[in-house]
N, CA, C and O atoms as a DFTB+ gen file, in Angstrom:
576 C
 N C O
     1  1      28.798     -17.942      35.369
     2  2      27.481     -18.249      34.876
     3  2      26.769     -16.975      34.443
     4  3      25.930     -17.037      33.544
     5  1      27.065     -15.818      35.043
     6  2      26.212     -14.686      34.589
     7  2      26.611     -13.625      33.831
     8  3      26.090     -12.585      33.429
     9  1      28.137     -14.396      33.702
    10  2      28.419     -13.772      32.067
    11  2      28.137     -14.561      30.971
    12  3      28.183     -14.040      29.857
    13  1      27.832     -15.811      31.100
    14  2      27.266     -16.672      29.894
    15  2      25.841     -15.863      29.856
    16  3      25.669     -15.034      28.962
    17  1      25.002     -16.064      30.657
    18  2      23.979     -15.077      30.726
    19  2      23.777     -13.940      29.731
    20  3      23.057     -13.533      28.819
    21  1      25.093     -13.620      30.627
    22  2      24.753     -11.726      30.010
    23  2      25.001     -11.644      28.474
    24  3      24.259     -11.001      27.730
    25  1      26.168     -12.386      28.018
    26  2      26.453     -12.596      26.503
    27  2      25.370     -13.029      25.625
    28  3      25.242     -12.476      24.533
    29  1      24.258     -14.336      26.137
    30  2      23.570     -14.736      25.472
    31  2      22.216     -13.698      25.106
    32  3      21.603     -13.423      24.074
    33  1      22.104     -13.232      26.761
    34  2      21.032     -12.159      26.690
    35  2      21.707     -11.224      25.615
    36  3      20.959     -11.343      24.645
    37  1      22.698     -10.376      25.274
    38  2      23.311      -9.522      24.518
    39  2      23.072      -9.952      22.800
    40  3      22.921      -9.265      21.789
    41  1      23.131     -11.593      23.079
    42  2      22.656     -11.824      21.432
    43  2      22.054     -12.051      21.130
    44  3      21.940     -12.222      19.917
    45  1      21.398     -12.194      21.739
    46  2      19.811     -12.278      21.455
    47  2      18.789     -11.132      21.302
    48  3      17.712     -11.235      20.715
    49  1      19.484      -9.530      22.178
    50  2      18.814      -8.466      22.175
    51  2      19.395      -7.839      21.087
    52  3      18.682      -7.054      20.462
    53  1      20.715      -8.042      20.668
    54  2      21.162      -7.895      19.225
    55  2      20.627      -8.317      17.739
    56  3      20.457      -7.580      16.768
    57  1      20.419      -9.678      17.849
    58  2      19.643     -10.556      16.681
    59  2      18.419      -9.978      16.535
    60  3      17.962     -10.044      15.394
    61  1      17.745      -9.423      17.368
    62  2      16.569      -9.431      17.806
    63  2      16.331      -7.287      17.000
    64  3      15.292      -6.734      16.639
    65  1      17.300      -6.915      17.018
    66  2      17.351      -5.105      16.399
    67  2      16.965      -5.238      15.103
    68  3      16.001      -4.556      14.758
    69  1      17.530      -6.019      14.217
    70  2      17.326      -5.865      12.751
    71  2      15.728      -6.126      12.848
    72  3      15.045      -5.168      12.487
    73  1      15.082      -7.198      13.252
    74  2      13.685      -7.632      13.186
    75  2      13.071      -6.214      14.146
    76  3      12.370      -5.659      13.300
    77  1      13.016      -5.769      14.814
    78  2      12.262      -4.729      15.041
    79  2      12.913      -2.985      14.709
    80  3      12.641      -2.038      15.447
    81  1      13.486      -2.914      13.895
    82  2      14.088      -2.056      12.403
    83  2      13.272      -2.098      11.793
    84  3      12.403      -1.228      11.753
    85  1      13.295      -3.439      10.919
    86  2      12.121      -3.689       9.988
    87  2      10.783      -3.667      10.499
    88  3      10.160      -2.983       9.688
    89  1       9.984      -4.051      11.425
    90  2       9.156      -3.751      11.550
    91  2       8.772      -2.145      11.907
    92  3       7.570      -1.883      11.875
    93  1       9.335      -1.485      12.110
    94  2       9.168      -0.068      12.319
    95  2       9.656       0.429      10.682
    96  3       9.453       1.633      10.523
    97  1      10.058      -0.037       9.857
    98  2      10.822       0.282       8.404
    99  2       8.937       0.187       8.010
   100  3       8.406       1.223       7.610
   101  1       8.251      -0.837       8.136
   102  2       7.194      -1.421       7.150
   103  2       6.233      -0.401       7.913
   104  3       5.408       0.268       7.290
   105  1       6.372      -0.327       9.177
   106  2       4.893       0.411       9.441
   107  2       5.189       1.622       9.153
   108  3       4.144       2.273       9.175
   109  1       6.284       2.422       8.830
   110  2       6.144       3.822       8.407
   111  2       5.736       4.009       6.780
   112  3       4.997       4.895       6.351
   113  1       6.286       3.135       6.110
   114  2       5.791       2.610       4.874
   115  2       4.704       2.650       4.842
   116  3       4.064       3.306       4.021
   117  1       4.154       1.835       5.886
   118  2       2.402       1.793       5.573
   119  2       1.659       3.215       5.998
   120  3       0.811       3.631       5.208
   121  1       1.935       4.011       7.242
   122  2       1.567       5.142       7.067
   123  2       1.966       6.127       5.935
   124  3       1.278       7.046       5.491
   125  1       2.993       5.820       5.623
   126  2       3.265       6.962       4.557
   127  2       2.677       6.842       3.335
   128  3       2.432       7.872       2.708
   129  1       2.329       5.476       2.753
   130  2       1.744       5.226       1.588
   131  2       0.048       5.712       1.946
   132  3      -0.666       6.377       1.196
   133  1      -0.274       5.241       3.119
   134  2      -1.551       5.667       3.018
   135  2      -1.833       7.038       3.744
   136  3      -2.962       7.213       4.200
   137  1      -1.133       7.759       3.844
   138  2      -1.265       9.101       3.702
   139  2      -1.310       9.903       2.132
   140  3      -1.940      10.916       1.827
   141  1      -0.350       9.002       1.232
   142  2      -0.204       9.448      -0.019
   143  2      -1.352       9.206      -0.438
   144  3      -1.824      10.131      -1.099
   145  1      -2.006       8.308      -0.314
   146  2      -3.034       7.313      -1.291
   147  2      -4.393       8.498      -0.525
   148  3      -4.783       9.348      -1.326
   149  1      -4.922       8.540       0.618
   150  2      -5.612       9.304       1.258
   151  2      -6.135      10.711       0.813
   152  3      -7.209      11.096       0.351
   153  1      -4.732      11.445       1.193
   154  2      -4.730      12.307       1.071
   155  2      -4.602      13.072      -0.540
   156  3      -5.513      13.745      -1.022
   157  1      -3.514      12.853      -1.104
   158  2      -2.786      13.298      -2.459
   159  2      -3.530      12.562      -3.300
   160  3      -3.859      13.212      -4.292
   161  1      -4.011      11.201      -3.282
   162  2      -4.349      11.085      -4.327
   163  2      -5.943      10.343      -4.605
   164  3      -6.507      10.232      -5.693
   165  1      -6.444       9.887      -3.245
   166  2      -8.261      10.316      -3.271
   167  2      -8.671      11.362      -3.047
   168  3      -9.399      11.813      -3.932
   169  1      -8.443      12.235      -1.842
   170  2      -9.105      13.028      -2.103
   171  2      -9.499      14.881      -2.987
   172  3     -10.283      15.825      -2.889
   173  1      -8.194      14.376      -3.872
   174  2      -8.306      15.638      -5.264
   175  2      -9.982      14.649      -5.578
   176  3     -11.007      15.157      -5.124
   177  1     -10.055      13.680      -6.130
   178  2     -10.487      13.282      -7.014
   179  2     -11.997      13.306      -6.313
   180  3     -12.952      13.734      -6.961
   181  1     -12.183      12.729      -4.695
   182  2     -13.388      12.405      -4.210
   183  2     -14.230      14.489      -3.958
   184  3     -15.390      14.772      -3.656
   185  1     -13.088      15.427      -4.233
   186  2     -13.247      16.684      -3.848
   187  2     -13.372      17.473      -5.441
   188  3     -13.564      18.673      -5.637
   189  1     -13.178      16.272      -6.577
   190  2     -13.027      17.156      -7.897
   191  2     -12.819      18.047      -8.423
   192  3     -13.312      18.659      -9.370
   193  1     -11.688      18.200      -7.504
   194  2      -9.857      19.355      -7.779
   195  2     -10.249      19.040      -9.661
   196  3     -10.512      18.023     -10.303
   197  1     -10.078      20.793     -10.080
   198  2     -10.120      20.676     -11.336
   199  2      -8.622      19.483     -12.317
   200  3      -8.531      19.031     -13.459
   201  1      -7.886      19.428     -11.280
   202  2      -6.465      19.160     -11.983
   203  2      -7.336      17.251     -12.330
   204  3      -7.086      16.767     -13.434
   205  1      -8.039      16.601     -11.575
   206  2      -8.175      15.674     -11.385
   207  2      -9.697      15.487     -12.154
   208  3      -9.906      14.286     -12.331
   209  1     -10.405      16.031     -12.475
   210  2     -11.407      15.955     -13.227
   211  2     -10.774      16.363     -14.973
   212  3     -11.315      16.087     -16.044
   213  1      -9.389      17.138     -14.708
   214  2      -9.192      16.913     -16.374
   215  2      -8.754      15.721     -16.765
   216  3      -9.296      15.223     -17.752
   217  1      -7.797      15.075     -16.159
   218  2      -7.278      13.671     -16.298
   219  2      -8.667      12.638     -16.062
   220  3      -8.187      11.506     -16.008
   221  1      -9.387      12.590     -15.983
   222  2     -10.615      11.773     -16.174
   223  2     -11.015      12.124     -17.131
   224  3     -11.088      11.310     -18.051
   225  1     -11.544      13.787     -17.373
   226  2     -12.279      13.409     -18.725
   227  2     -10.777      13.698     -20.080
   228  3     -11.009      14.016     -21.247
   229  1      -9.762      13.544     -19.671
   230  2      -9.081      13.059     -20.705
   231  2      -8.725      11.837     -21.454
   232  3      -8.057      11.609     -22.463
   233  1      -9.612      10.909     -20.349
   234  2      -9.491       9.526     -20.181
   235  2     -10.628       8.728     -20.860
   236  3     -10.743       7.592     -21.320
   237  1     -11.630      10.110     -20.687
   238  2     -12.957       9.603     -21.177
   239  2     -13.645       8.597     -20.373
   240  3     -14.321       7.813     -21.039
   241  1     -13.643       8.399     -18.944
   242  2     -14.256       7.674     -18.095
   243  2     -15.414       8.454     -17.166
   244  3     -16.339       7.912     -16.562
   245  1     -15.120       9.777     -17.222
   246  2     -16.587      10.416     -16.801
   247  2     -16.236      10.726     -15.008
   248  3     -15.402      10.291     -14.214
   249  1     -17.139      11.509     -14.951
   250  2     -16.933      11.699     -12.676
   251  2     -16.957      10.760     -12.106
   252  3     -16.169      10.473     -11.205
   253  1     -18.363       9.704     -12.728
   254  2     -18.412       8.166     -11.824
   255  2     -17.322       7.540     -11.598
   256  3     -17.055       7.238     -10.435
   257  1     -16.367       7.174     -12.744
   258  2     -14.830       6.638     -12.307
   259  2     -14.106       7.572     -11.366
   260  3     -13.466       7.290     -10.353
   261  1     -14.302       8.528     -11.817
   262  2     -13.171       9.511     -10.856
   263  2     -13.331       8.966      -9.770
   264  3     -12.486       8.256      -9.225
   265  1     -15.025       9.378      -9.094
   266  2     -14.974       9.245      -8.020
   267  2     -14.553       7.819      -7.210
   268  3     -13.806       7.643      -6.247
   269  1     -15.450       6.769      -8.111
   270  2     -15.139       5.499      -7.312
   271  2     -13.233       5.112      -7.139
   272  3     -12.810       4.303      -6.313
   273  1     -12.174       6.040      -8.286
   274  2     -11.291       5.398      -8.312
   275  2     -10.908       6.231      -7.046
   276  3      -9.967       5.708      -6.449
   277  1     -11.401       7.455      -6.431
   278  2     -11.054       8.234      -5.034
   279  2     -11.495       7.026      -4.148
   280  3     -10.673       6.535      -3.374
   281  1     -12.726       6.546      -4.232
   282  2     -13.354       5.807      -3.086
   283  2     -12.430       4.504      -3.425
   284  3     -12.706       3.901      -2.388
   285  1     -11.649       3.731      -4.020
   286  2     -10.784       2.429      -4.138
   287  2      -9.243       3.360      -3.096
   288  3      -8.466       2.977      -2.222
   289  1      -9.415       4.387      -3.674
   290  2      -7.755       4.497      -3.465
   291  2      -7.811       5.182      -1.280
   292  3      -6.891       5.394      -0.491
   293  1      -8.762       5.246      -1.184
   294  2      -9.422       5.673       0.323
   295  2      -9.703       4.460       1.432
   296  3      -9.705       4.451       2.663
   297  1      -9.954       3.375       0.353
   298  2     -10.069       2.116       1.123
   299  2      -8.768       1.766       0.858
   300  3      -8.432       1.027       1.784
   301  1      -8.021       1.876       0.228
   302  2      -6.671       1.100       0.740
   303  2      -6.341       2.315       1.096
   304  3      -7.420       2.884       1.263
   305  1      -5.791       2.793       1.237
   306  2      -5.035       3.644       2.462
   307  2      -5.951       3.162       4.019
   308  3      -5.320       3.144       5.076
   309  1      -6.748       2.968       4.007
   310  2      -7.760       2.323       4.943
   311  2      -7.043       0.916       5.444
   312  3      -6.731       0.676       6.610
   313  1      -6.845       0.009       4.268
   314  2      -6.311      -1.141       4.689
   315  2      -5.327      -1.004       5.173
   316  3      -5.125      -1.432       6.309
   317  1      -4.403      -0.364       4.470
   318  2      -2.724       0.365       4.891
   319  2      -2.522       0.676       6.426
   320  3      -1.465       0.397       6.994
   321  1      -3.432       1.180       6.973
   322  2      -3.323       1.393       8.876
   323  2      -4.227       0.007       9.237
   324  3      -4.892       0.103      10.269
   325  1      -4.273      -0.615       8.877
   326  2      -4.538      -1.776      10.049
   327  2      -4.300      -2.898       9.603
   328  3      -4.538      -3.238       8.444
   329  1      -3.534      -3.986      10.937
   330  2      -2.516      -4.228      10.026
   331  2      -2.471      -5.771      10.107
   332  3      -1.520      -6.552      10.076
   333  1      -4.229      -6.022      10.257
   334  2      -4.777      -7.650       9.170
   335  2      -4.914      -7.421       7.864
   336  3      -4.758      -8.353       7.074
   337  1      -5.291      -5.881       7.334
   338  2      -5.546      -5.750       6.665
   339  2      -4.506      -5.306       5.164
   340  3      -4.642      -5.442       3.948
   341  1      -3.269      -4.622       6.245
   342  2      -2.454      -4.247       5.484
   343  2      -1.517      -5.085       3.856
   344  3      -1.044      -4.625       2.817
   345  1      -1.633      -6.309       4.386
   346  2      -1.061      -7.072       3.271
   347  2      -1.657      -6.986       1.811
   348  3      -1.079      -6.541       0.820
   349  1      -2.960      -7.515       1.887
   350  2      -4.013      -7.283       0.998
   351  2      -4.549      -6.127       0.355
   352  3      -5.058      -6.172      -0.765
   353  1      -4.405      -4.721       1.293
   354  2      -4.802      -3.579       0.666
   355  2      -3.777      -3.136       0.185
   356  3      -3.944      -2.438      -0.815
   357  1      -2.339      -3.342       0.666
   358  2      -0.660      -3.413      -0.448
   359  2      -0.950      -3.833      -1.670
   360  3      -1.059      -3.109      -2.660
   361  1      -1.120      -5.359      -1.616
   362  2      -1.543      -5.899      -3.111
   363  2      -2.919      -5.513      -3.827
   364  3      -3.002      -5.910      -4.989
   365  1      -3.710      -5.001      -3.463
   366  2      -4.760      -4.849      -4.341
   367  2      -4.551      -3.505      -4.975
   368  3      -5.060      -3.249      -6.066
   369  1      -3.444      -2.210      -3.988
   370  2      -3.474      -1.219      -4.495
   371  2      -2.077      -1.172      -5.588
   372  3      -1.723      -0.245      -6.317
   373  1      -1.535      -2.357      -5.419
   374  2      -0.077      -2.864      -6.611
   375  2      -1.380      -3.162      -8.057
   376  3      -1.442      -2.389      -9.013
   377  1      -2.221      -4.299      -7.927
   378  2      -2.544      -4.071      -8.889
   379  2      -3.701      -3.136      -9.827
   380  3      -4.084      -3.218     -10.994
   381  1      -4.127      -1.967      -8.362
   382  2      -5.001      -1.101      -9.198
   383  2      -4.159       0.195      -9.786
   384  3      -4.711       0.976     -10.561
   385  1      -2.524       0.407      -9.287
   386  2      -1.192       0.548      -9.823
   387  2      -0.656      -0.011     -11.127
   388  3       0.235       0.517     -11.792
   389  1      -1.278      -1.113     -11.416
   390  2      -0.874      -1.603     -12.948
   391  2      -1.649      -1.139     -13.622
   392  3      -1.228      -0.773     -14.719
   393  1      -3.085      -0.929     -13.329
   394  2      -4.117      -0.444     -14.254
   395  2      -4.115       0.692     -14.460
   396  3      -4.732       1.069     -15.456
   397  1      -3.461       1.644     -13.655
   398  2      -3.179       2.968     -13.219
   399  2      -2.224       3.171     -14.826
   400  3      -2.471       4.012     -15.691
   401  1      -1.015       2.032     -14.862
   402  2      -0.005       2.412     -15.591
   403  2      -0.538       1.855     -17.259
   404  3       0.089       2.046     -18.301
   405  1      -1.852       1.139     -17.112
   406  2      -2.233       0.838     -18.497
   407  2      -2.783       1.794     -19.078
   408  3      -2.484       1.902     -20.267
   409  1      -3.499       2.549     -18.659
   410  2      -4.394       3.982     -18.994
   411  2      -3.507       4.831     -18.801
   412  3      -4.263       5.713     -19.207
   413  1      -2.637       5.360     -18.566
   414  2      -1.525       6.451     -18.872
   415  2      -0.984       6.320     -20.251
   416  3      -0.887       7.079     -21.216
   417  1      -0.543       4.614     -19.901
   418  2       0.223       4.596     -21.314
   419  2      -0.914       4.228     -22.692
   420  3      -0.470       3.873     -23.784
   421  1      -2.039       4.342     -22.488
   422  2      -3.306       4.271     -23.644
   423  2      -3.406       5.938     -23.748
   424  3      -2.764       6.807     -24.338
   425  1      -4.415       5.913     -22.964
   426  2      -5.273       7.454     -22.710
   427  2      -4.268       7.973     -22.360
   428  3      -4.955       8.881     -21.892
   429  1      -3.179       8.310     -22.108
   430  2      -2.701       9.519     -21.856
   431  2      -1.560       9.821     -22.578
   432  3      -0.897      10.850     -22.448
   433  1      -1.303       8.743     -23.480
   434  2      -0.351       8.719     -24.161
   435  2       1.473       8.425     -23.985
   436  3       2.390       8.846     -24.690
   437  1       1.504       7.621     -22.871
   438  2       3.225       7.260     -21.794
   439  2       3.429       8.552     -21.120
   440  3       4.518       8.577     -20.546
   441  1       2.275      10.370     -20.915
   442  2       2.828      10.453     -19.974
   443  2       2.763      10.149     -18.631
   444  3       1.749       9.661     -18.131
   445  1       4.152      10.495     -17.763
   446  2       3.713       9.557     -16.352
   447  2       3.682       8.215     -16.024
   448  3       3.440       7.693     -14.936
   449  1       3.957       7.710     -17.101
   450  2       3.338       6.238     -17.015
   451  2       4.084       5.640     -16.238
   452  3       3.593       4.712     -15.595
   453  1       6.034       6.112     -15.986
   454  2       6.788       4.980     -14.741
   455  2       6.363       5.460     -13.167
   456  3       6.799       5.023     -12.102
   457  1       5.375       6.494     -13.405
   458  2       4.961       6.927     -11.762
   459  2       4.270       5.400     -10.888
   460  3       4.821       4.992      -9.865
   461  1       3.516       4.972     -11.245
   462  2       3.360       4.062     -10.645
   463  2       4.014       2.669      -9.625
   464  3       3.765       1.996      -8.625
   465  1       5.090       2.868     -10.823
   466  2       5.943       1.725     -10.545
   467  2       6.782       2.190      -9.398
   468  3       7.247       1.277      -8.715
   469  1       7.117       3.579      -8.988
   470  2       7.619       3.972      -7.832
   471  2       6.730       3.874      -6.464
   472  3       7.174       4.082      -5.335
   473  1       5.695       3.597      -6.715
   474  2       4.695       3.514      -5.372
   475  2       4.600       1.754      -5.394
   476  3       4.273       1.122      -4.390
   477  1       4.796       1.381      -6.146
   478  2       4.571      -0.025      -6.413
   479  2       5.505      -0.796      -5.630
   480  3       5.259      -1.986      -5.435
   481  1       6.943      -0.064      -4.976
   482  2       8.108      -0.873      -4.851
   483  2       7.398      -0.423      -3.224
   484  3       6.927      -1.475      -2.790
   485  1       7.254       0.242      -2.622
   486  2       7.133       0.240      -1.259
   487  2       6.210      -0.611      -0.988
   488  3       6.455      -1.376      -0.055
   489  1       5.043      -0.733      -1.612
   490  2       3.381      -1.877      -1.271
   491  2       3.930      -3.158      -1.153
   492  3       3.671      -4.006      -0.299
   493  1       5.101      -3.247      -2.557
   494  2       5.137      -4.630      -2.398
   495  2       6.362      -5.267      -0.948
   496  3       6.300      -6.417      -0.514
   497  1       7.173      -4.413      -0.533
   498  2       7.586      -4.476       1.031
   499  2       6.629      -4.529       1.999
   500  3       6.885      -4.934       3.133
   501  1       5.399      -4.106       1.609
   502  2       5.000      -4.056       2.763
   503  2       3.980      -5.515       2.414
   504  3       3.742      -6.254       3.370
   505  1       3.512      -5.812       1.277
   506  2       2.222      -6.747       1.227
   507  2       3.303      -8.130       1.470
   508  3       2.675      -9.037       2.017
   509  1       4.526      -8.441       1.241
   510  2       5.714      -9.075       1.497
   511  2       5.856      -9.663       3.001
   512  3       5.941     -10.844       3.337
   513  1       5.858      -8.346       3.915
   514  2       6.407      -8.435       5.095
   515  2       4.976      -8.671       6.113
   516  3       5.087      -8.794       7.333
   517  1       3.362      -8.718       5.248
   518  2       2.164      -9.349       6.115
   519  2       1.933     -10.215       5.396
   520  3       0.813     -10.595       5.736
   521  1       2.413     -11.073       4.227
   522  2       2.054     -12.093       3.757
   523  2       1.374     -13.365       4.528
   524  3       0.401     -13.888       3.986
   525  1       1.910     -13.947       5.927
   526  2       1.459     -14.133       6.749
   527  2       0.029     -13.598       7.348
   528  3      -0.441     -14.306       8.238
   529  1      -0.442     -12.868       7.111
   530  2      -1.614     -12.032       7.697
   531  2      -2.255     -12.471       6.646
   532  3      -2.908     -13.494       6.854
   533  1      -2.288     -12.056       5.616
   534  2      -2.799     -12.203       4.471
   535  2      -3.263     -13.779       4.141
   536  3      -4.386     -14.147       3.794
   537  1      -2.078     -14.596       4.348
   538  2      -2.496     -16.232       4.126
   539  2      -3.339     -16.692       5.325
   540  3      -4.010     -17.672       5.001
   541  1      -3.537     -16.314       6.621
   542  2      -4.315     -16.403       7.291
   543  2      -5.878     -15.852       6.800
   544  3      -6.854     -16.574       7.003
   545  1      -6.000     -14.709       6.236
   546  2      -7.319     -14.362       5.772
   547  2      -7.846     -15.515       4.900
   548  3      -8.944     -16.055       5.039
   549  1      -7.164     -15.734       4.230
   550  2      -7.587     -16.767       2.970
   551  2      -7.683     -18.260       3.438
   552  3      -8.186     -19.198       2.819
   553  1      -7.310     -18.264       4.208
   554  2      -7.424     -19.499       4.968
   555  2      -8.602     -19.920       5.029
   556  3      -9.357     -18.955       5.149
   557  1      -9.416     -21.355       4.996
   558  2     -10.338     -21.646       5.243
   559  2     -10.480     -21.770       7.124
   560  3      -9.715     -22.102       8.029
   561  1     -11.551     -21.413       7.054
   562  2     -12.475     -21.405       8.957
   563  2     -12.876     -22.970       9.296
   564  3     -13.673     -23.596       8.597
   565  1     -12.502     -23.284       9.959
   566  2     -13.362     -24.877      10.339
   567  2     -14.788     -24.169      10.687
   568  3     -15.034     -23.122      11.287
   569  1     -15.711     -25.230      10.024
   570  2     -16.991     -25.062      11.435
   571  2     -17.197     -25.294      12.474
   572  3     -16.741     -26.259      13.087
   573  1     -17.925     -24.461      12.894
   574  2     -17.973     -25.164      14.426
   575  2     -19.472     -25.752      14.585
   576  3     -19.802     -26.330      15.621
């Protein structure tokens, strides 16, 4: 009997590795993206690093965009560590990532323009793997 036991316990603590893999796969993802997003790439812009005020006004959108696009890209890295939030701040920063890649390839003329799409493939693992979290937000509340 307590080798049926021990076998079942064994496959079950086996079955059970890949699912907490992945969950340690997604949450480094999510720190790492929002370290990128944070660090590298709000705060040049919220600190108006000359490199990041030329690409604005090459863009012709002025400091006000700069800055607010520092203050968008600060709140998701924001959403990115917590992790009701994480699904949603994945996808919202996938599609402020498309807009990212429409104005490169306008205003900047295609350069850079597949950069996006490389940050794009990790968000969407991660907005994927809280989808659940996410359909709970959207969920309607009963009243009480």
């Amino acid at each position: 009997m307590s080798s049926t036991t021990t076998a079942s316990t064994t496959a079950t603590a086996v079955a059970g590795a890949p699912g907490k893999a992945l969950l340690r796969t997604v949450r480094t993802l999510r720190i790492l993206m929002a370290l990128f997003f944070a660090l590298a790439s709000a705060l040049p812009k919220l600190l108006a690093v000359p490199a990041a005020t030329t690409v604005f006004d090459a863009v012709g959108a002025g400091d006000w965009f700069m800055y607010l696009t520092g203050l968008v890209e600060l709140a998701g890295a924001i959403g990115l560590l917590l992790p009701r939030l994480a699904g949603p701040a994945a996808t919202a920063l996938i599609a402020f990532l498309f807009c990212a890649f429409a104005v490169q390839l306008t205003a900047m003329h295609g350069e850079n323009a597949g950069t996006p799409f490389l940050f794009m493939v990790p968000l969407a693992v991660i907005a994927w793997n809280h989808r659940t979290e996410t359909a709970a937000l959207l969920r309607p509340r009963p009243h009480r």
